[in-house]
N, C-alpha and C positions, 0 to 999 in steps of 0.2 A: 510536463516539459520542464527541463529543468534551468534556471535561470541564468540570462546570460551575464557573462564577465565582461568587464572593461578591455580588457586583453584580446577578445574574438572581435569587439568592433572597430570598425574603419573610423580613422581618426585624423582631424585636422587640423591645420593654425591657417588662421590669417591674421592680417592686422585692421583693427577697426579704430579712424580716429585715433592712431596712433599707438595703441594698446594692443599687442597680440593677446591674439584668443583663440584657446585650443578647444576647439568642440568637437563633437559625434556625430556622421551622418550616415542614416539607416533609410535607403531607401525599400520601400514596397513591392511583394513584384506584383502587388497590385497594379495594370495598368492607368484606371484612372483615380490615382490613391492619390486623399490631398493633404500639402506642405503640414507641420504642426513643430511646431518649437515651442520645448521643455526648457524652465529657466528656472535655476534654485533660487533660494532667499539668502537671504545673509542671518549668519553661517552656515552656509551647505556646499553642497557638490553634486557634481552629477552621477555619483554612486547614487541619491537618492532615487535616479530613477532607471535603474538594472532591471528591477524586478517587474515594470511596466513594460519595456523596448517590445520585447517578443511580441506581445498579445497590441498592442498598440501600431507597431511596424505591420501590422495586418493588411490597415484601410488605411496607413500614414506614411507618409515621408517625414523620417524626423530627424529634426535640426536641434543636436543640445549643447549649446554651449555653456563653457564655467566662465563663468563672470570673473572678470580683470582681478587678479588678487587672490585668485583662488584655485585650487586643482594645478595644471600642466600651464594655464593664460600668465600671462605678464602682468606685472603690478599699472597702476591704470597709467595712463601716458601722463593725467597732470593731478592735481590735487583738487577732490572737490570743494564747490561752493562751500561753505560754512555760513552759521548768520549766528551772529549774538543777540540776545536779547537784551535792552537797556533798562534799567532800572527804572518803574514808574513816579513818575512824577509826584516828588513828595516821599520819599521813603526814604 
C-alpha cells in the first residue's frame, strides 16, 4: 500500500491556550477504534509520521498535531519559562 501524503489528509487548526495549532485527524472506520495522538519532538513534524497513518488509522483514531512553532501551527501565544542557573557559592 503505498504511503499517504500530507495533501489526502483532513486537516485542522484550532486554537489551544491561545496558540493555533494545525493538526491531522484520521478517523477509523473501525467502529470501536480507540483515540491515539502522535506528537513530534523538537525538531520535527508531522511528516515524521506519514508512513504510520495507514496501518495505524486501522484500530485508531488519530489526532496529530504540529506543535506551536512548527509545520502550518502558530508560533506559541507566550514565551516559555526559562531558568538560569547561578553561580555556586564560592566560584
Amino acid at each position: 500500500m503505498p504511503e499517504t501524503t500530507r495533501k489526502e489528509l483532513p486537516q485542522h487548526e484550532t486554537r489551544i491556550d491561545g496558540a493555533q495549532v494545525h493538526f491531522l485527524h484520521i478517523r477509523s472506520s473501525a467502529p470501536d477504534a480507540l483515540p491515539l495522538i502522535l506528537t513530534h519532538g523538537w525538531p520535527g513534524s508531522i511528516v515524521e509520521f506519514l508512513g504510520v497513518i495507514d496501518r495505524l488509522s486501522e484500530d485508531h483514531h488519530l489526532v496529530i498535531p504540529a506543535i506551536p512553532g512548527f509545520g502550518f501551527s502558530g508560533p506559541p501565544a507566550r514565551r516559555a519559562r526559562t531558568s538560569t542557573v547561578s553561580p555556586a557559592p564560592g566560584s
